[in-house]
C-alpha positions as a Markdown table, in Angstrom:
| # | Residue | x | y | z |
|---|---|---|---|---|
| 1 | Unk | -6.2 | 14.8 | 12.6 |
| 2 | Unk | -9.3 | 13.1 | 13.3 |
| 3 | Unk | -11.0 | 16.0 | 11.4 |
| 4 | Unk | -9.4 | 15.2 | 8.8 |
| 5 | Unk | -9.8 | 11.8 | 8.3 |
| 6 | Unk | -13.2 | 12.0 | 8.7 |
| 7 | Unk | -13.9 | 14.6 | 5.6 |
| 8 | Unk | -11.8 | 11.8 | 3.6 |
| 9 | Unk | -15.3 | 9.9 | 3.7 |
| 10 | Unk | -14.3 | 7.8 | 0.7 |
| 11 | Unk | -11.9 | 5.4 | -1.0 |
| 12 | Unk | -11.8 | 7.8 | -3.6 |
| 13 | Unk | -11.4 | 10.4 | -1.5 |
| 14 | Unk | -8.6 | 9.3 | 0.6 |
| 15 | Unk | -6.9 | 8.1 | -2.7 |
| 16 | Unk | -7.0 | 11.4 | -3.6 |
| 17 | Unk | -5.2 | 12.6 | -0.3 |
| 18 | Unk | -2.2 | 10.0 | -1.3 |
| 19 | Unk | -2.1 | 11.2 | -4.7 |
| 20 | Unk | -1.4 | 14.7 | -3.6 |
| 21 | Unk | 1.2 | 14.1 | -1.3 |
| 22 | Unk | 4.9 | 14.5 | -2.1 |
| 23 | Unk | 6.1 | 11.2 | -2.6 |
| 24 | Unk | 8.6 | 10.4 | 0.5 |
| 25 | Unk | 11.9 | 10.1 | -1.3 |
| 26 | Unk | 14.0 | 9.0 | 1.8 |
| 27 | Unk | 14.8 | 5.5 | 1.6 |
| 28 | Unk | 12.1 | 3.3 | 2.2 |
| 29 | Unk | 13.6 | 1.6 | 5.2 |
| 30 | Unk | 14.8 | 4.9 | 6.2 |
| 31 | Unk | 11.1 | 6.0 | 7.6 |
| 32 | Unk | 8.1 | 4.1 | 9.1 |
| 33 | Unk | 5.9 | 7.3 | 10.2 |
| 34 | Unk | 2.1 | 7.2 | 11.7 |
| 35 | Unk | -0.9 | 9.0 | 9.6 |
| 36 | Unk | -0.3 | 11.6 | 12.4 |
| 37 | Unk | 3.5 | 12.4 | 11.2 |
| 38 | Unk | 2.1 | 12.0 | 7.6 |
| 39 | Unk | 0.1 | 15.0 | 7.6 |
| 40 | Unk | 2.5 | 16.9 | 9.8 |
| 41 | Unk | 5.3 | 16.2 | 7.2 |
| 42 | Unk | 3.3 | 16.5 | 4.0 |
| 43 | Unk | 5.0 | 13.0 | 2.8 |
| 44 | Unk | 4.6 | 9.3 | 2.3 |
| 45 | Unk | 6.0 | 6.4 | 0.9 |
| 46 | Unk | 4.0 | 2.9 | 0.1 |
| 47 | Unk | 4.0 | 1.7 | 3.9 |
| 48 | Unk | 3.0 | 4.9 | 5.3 |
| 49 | Unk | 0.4 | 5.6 | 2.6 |
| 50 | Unk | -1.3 | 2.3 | 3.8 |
| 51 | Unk | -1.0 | 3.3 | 7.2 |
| 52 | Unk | -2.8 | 6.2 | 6.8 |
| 53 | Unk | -5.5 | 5.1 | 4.0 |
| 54 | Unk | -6.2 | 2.0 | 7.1 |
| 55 | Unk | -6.7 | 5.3 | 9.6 |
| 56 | Unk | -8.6 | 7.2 | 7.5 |
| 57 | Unk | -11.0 | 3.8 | 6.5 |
| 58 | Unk | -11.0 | 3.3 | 10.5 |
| 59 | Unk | -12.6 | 6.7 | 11.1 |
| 60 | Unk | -15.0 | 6.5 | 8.7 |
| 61 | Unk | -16.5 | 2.9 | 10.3 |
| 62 | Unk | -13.9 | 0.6 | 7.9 |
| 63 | Unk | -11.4 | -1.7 | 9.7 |
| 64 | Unk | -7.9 | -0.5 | 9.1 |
| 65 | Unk | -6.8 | -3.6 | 7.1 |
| 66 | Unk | -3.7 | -3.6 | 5.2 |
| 67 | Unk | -2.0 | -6.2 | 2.8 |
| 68 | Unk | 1.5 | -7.1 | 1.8 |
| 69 | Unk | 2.1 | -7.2 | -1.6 |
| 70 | Unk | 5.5 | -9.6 | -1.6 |
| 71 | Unk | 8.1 | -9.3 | -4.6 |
| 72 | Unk | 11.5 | -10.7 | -5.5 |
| 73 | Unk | 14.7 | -8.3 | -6.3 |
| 74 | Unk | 12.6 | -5.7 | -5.4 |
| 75 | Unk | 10.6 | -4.0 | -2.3 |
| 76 | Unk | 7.2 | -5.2 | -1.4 |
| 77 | Unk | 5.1 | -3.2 | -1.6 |
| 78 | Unk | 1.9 | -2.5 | 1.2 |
| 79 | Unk | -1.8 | -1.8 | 0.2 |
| 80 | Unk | -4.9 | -0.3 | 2.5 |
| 81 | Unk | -7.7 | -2.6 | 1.7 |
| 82 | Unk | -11.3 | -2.3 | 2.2 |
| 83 | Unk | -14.8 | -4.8 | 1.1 |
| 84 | Unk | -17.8 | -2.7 | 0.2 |
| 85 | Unk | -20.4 | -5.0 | 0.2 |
| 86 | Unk | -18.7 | -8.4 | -1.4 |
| 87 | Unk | -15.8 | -6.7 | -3.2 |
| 88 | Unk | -12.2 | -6.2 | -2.2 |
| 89 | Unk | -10.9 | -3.0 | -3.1 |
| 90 | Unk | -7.9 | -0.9 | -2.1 |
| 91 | Unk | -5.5 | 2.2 | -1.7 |
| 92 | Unk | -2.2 | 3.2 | -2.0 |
| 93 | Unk | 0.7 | 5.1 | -2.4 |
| 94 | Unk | 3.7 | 4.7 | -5.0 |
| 95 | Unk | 6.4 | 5.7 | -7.4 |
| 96 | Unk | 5.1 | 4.1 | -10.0 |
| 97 | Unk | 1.9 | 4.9 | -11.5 |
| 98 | Unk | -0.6 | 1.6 | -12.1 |
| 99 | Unk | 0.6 | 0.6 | -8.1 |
| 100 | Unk | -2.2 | 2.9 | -6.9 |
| 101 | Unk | -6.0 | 2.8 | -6.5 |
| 102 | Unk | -8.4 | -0.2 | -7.3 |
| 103 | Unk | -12.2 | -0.3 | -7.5 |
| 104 | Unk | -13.6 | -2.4 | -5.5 |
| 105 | Unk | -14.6 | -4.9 | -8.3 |
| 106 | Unk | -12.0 | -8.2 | -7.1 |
| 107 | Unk | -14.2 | -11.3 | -5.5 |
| 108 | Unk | -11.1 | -12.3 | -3.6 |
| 109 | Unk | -7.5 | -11.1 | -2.4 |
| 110 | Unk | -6.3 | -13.1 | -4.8 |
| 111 | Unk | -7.9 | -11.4 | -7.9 |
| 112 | Unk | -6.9 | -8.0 | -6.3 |
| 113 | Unk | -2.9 | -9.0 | -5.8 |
| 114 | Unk | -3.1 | -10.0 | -9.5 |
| 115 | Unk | -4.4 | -7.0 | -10.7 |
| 116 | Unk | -0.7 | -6.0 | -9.6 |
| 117 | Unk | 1.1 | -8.2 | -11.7 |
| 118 | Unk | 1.6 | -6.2 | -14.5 |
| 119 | Unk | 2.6 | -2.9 | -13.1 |
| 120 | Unk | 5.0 | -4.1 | -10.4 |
| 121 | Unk | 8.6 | -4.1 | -11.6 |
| 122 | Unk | 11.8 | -3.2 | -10.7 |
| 123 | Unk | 14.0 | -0.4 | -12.6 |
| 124 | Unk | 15.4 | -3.1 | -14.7 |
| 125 | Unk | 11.9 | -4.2 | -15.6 |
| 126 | Unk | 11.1 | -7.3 | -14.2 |
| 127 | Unk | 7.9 | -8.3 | -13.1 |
| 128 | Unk | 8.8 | -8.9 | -9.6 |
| 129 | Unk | 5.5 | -9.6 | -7.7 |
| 130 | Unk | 5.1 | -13.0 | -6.2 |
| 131 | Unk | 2.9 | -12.9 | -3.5 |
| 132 | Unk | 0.5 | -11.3 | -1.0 |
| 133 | Unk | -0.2 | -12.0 | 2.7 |
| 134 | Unk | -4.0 | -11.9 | 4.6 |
| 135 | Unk | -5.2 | -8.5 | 5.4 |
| 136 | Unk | -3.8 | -7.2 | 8.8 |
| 137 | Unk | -6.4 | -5.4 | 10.8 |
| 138 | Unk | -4.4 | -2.7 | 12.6 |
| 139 | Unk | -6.4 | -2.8 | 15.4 |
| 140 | Unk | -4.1 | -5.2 | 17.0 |
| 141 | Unk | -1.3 | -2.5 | 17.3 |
| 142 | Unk | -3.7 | 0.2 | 19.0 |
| 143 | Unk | -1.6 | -0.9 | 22.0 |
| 144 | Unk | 1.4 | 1.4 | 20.7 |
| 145 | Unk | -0.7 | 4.4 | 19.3 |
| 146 | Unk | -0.1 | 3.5 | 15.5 |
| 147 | Unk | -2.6 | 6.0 | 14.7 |
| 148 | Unk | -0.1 | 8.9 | 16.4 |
| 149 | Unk | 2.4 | 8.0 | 18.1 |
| 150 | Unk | 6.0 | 10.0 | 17.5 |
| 151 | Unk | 7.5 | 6.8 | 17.1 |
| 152 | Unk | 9.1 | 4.7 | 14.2 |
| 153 | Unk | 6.1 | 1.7 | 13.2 |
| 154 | Unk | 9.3 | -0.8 | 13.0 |
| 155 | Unk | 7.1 | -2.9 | 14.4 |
| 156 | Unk | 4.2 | -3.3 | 12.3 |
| 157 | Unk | 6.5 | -3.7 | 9.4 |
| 158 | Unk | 8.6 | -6.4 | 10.8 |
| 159 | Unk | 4.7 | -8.2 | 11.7 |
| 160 | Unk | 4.3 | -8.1 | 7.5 |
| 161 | Unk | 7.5 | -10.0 | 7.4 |
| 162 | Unk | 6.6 | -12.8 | 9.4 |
| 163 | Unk | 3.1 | -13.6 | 8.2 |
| 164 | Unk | 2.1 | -16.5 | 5.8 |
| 165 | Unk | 2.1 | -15.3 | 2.5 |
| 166 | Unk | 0.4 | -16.9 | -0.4 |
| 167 | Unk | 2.4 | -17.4 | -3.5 |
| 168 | Unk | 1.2 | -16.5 | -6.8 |
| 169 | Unk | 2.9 | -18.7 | -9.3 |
| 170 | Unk | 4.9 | -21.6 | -8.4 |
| 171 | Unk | 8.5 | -21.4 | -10.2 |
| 172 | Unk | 8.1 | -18.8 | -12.4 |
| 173 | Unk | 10.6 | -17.6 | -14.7 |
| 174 | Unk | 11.4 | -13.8 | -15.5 |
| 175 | Unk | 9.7 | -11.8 | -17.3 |
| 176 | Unk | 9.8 | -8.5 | -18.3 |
| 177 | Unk | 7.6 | -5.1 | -19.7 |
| 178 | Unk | 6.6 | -3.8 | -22.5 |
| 179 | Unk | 8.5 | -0.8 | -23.0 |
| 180 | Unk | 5.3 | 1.3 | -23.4 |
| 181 | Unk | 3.9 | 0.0 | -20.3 |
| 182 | Unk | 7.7 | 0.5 | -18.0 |
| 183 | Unk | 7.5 | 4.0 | -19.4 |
| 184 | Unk | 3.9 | 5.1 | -18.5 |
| 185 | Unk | 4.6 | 3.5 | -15.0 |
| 186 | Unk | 7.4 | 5.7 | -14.0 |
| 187 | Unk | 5.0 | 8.8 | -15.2 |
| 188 | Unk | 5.3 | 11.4 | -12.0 |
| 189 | Unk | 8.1 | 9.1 | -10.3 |
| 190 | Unk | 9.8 | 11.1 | -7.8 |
| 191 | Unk | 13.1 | 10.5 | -7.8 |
């Protein structure tokens, strides 16, 4: 494994890893697998794509940091994140095409959760994204193996859960997509 994550020497590179997975079409809540049981199954969804993007950043001299993106009537989704030099950028896995790979161009979390905005939605499409949390360095849950252990990381996402998040708008209404824009999104959505 280590192998591995060691020839993915770059963002782009281990975005590129994601990309070519098989999205993991059990439920979301269904599966909460380690990098190791990634590769070993050939599948992710969002939370274990950030999992392993953070291992992959961690064995190339990165801290494993990860962000929840929050949302309403709709999952949250989770993001790898990673500075190179006073940037934020980050990496992840989705269903839905623009909730992927960003440059690391954003000054601060809060320009890189807004470059979300308009490509998170639900099926009905609604813009659903309302708020992120701080980066998590995974570091602090090296005491259960996150890296390989066999079991469900429950844990780690229960942790997202219970951090502060910071909001993005204060009493927004809804609002919707473009049709072009829903449409392009869903482009290679597994189902």
């Amino acid at each position: 494994m280590h192998n591995l994550l060691r020839k993915l020497a770059s963002p782009e590179k281990i975005q590129k890893y994601l990309d070519d997975l098989p999205y993991n079409v059990e439920k979301d809540g269904d599966t909460c697998r380690s990098p190791r049981l990634v590769i070993e199954n050939n599948t992710a969804h969002c939370f274990e794509g950030a999992l392993f993007a953070a291992a992959a950043l961690r064995a190339n001299g990165l801290p494993p940091l990860i962000l929840d993106l929050e949302s309403v009537r709709d999952v949250d989704h989770v993001i790898a994140v990673y500075r190179a030099g006073d940037y934020w950028g980050a990496i992840a896995k989705s269903n839905y095409a623009g909730l992927r790979f960003r440059s690391p161009i954003y000054r601060t979390l809060r320009e890189l959760a807004l470059s979300y905005f308009e490509h998170y939605y639900n099926l009905k499409g609604e813009k659903t994204l309302r708020a992120y949390s701080r980066p998590v360095n995974l570091a602090r849950f090296d005491p259960i193996n996150w890296m390989i252990t066999d079991e469900p990381l429950w844990s780690i996402a229960e942790y997202l859960c219970t951090i502060k998040h910071t909001s993005i708008f204060n009493g927004m209404p809804r609002m919707y997509m473009d049709e072009r824009l829903y449409q392009a999104g869903l482009l290679g959505r597994a189902e």
